[in-house]
N, C-alpha and C positions, 0 to 999 in steps of 0.2 A: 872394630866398628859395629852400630847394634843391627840388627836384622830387621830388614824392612818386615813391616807387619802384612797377618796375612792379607786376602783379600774375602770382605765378606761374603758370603754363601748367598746364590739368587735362587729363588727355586719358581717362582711368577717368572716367565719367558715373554719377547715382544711384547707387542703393545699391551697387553694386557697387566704387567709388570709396570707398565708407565698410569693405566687409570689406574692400578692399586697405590701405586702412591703418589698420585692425585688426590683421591677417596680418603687417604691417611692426614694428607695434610691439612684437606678441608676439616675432617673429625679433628683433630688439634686437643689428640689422647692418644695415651698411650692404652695399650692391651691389655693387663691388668684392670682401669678404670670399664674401659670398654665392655672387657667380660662382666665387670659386677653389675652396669646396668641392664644386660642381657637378661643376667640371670631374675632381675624383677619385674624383665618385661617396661623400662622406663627409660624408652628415650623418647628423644622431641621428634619431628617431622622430617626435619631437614637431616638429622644424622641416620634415621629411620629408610632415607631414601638412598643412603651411600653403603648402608651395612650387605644387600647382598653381591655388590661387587667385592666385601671382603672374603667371603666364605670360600675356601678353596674345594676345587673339583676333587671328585675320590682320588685320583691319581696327582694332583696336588696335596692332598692330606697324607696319603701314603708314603710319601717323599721324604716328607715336615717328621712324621714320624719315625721314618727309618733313621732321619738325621739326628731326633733324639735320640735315639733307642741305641746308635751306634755311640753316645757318649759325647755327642754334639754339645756345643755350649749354644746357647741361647744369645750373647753378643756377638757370636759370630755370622748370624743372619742380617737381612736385610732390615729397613725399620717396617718394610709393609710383611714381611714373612714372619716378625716377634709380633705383629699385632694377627697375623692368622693362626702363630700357633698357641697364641690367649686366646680364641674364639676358640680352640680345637678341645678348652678343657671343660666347655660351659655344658653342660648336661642337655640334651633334648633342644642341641642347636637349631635344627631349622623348625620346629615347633613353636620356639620360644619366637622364629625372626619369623612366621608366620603367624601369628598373634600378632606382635607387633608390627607388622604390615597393616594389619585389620585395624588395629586401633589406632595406629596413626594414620594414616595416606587414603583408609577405605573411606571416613565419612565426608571427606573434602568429593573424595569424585562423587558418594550417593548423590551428595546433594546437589554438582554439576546437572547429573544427569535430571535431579529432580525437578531442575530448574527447566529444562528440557520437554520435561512431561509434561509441565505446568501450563507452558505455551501450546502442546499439543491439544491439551484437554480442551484450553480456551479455544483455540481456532476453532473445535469438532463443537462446542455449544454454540460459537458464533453462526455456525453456518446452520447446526438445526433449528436455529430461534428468529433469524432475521427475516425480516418481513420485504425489506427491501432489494433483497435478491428474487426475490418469489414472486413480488410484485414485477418488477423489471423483467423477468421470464414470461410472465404473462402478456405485458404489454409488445414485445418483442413479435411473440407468439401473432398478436392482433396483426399487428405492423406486418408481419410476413405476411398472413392470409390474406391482407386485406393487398400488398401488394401482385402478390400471386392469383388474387381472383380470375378466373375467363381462361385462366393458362390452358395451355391443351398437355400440360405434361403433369398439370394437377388437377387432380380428378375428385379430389376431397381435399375439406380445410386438415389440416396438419392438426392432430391434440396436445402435440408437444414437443418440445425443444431442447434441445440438450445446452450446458455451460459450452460447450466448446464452442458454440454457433458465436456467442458473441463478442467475440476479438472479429467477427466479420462484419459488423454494427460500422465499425470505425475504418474498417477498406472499401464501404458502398458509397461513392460520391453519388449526391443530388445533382440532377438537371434540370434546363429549364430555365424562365429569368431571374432573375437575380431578385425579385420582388417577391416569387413564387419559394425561393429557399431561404427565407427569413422569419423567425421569428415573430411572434405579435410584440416582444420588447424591442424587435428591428436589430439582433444578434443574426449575424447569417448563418446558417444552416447550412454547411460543406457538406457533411457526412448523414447518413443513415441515424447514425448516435448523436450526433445535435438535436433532428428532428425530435428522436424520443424524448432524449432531453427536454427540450423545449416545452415539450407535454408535458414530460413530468415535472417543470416548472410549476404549470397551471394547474395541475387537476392530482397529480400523486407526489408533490415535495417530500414525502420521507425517502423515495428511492434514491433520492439526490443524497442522501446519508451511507448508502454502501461503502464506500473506504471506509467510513468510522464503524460501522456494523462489522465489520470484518478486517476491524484495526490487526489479531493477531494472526492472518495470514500470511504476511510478509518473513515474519518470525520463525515461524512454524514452518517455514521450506527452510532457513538455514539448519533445523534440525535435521541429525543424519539418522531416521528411523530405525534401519538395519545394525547403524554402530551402537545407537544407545540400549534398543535390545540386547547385543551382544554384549557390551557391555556392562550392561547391569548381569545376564547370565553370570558372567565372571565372576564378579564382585558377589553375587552368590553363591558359586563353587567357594571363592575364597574362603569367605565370612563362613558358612558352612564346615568348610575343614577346619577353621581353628577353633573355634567352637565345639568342635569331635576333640581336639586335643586337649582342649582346656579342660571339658567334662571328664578324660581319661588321665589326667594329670591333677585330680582332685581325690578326693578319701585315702585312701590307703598306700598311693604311691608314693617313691621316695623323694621326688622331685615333681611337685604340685608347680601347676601355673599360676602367679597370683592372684587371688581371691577379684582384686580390681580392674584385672585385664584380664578376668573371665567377664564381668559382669557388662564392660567397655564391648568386648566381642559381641555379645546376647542381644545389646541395643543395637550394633550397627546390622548385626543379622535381622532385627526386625525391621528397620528403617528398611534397607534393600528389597525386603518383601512387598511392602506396603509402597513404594515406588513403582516395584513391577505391576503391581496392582490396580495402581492407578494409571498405568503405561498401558496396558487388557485395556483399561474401562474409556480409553482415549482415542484409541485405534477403532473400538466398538461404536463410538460417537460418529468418526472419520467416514467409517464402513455405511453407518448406518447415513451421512450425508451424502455418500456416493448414490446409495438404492434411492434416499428419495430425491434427487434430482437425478433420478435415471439413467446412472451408471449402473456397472456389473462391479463389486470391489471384488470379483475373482476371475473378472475378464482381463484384458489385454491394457484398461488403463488402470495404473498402480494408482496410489494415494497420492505420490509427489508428484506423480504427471496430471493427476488432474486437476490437483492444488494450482499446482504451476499455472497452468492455461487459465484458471477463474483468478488467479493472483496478475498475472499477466492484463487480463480485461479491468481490473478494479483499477489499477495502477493506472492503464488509460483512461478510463472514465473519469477518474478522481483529476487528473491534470486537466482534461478536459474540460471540468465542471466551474475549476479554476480561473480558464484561459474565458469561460463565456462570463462569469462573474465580473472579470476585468474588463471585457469588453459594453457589459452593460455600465458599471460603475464608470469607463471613458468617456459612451455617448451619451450619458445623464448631466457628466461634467458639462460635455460641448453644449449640451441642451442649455445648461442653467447659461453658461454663460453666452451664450446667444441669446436666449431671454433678457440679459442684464444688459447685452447691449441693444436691442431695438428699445427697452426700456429708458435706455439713456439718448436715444433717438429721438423716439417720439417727446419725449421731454425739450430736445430742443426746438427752436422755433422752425427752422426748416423739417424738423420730422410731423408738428405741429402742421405744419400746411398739407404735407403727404398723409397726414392723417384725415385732415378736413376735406381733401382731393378724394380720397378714397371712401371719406360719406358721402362724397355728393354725388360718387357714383354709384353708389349704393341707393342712395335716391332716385338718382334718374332709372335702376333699372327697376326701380320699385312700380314709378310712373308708367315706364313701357310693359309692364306687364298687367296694371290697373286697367292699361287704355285696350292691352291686347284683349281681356276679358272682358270688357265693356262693350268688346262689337262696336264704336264706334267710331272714332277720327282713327285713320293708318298713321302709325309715326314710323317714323328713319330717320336715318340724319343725311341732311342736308335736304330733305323736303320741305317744304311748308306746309304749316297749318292753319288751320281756318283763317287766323290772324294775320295771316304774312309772314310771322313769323319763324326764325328759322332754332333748331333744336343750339342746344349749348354746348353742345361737346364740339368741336373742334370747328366752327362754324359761325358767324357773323349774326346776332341777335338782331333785335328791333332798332339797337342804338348804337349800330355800328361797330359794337365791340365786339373783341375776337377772344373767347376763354381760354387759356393756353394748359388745360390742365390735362396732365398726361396719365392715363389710368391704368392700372394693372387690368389686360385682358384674360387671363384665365382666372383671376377671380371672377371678374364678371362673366365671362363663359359658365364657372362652375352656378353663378348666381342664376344665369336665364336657363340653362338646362334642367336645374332643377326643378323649372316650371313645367316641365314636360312637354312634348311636342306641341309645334304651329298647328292652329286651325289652316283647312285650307281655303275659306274663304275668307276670312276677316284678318288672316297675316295671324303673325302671332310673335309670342317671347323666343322663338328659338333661333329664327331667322339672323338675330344678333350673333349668333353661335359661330355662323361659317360668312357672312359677307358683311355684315356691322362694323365691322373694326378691325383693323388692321393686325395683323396676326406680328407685325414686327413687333408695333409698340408693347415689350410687352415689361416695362418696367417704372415703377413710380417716380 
């Protein structure tokens, strides 16, 4: 009978023995192939990211070798221990897998990261250029003093206001009627930040622009400042070392790095430099938005905490400015179409009469305030005058007839008051005001 065969030799133990031939089967090469692209420095990305799980530990490498060196065959290993001890022949192994680290996997992160800085820098110009945070500080500023006057606990106007102050714009409710916390567009005014708003409707509209002024602050808090620093440091250490290798693995040695993946290194080392650089010059923009709206950037509030709190306020402002937008665009709607419908009223013939009712009371209070300045005849209703005759408003004429016409009293209230107070010897237009007419009738 023939002899069972041996069993192959493992020299990778637990789980580590399972990603390496994980790592083997995704490469989908054998060792040989493997090594020759080492040696030129020429793999893709993706196999670029599984080669240092091949490389075995000194005490794994020592093993591989005693197993040759004692007259091992080489089928007799495992297929992920034949493809480590193909790596074990490639000259200036982890040189060559440190290079190609750099030149494949380093300029995917620079550029992460550069994308990073790029929103940094924007946020730190946004906040030194906008006009419309500066403004709205000011106006703020007003707004406090001017409510704080007479205090006995402030003793001087205030010259300034820190960002933190106003996330508390949007927690100060108005009091008072309801008449009194509304706008001149007739938007009510709940809050401290309506009011300003509301202003700044009228008299400063670009402040109403802060979200878009400071469109990339939102951004710029998902960066993690501390990670991308570190991280760019790394990717400089990296870049840096293979770059030392490549330089010393050219002229006279016997195993050069390729001429192509020295020159792939040099670029990504200057990229990462010029990244950090503009990451310095972004931070100094941040720092310098801190001092001039009168933070410390080496006090107690960091860069993301102070972000936070003005990203936090913009975010309510900006929904805010929204919600009054819609509320204006509602009652302009209700407006028109209540316009459209007394329009379509008065078009008809009953609105037609309520129209003609409401000139002729217009008239009559024309007459009682002709006759009240004239000093002469007293009218009322239901008096007589010189004639006998009795007034026409709700009251029996010369011929018997009774006028049935029923008038809006606070128009005509608004009509005679505006005459300004009765004489007190000749009567007068105002007297209509409190016993003239009936404070019930008050609908056409």
């Amino acid at each position: 009978r023939p002899s069972k065969a041996a069993p192959l030799v493992r020299i990778f133990a637990g789980p580590r023995a399972q990603n390496v031939e994980i790592a083997v089967r995704k490469l989908a090469l054998d060792g040989p192939e493997l090594a020759g692209m080492l040696r030129t420095c020429d793999v893709n990305e993706e196999r670029c990211e599984l080669l240092p799980m091949l490389v075995p530990t000194p005490e794994e490498e020592q093993q591989l070798r005693d197993y040759m060196g004692e007259g091992g065959r080489l089928e007799g290993l495992q297929r992920a221990e034949r493809v480590a001890v193909a790596l074990l022949d490639v000259p200036r192994l982890k040189a060559k897998l440190g290079v190609c680290a750099v030149r494949c996997l380093a300029p995917r992160k620079v550029e992460r990261n550069a994308e990073s800085v790029a929103v940094l820098a924007s946020a730190g110009r946004q906040l030194l250029q906008t006009r419309a945070l500066k403004d709205l500080l000011r106006l703020t500023l007003i707004a406090g003093n001017t409510l704080n006057h007479g205090s006995t606990r402030m003793l001087a106007a205030s010259q300034g206001i820190r960002v933190a102050t106003l996330k508390k714009l949007a927690r100060t409710k108005t009091s008072g009627p309801a008449a009194a916390a509304t706008g001149d567009d007739g938007v009510p005014c709940q809050t401290l930040l309506d009011l300003l708003l509301d202003v700044a409707e009228r008299h400063a509209p670009h402040v109403l622009a802060l979200p878009q002024e400071l469109s990339s602050l939102s951004t710029a808090l998902q960066v993690d400042m501390p990670g991308t620093e570190a991280e760019l440091a790394q990717l400089h250490r990296e870049a840096e070392a293979a770059a030392a290798e490549a330089e010393r693995g050219s002229g006279d040695s016997p195993v050069p790095i390729p001429a192509e993946a020295a020159a792939a290194v040099g670029r990504v080392l200057v990229r990462v430099e010029e990244v950090q650089q503009r990451y310095a010059a972004a931070l100094g923009d941040i720092g310098s938005a801190l001092v001039l709206y009168g933070e410390d950037d080496k006090g107690v509030n960091q860069p993301a905490e102070w972000l936070q709190e003005l990203q936090d306020f913009v975010a309510t402002m900006g929904m805010r400015v929204l919600e009054r937008r819609a509320q204006r665009e509602e009652r302009q709607r209700r407006n028109r179409l209540k316009q459209r419908t007394n329009d379509r009223r008065n078009a008809s013939p009953r609105g037609a009469a309520a129209g003609f009712a409401q000139a002729a009371a217009a008239r009559v209070a024309a007459k009682a305030a002709k006759a009240a300045e004239a000093g002469g005849r007293r009218t009322s209703t239901g008096r007589p005058t010189g004639g006998g005759n009795r007034s026409s408003i709700g009251n029996r004429g010369s011929a018997g007839n009774r006028t049935s016409t029923r008038i809006n009293t606070r128009t005509l209230r608004d009509l005679v008051r505006a005459q300004g107070p009765a004489d007190k010897g000749g009567g007068g237009a105002a007297q209509f005001a409190d016993g003239g007419l009936d404070s019930s009738d008050d609908e056409v």
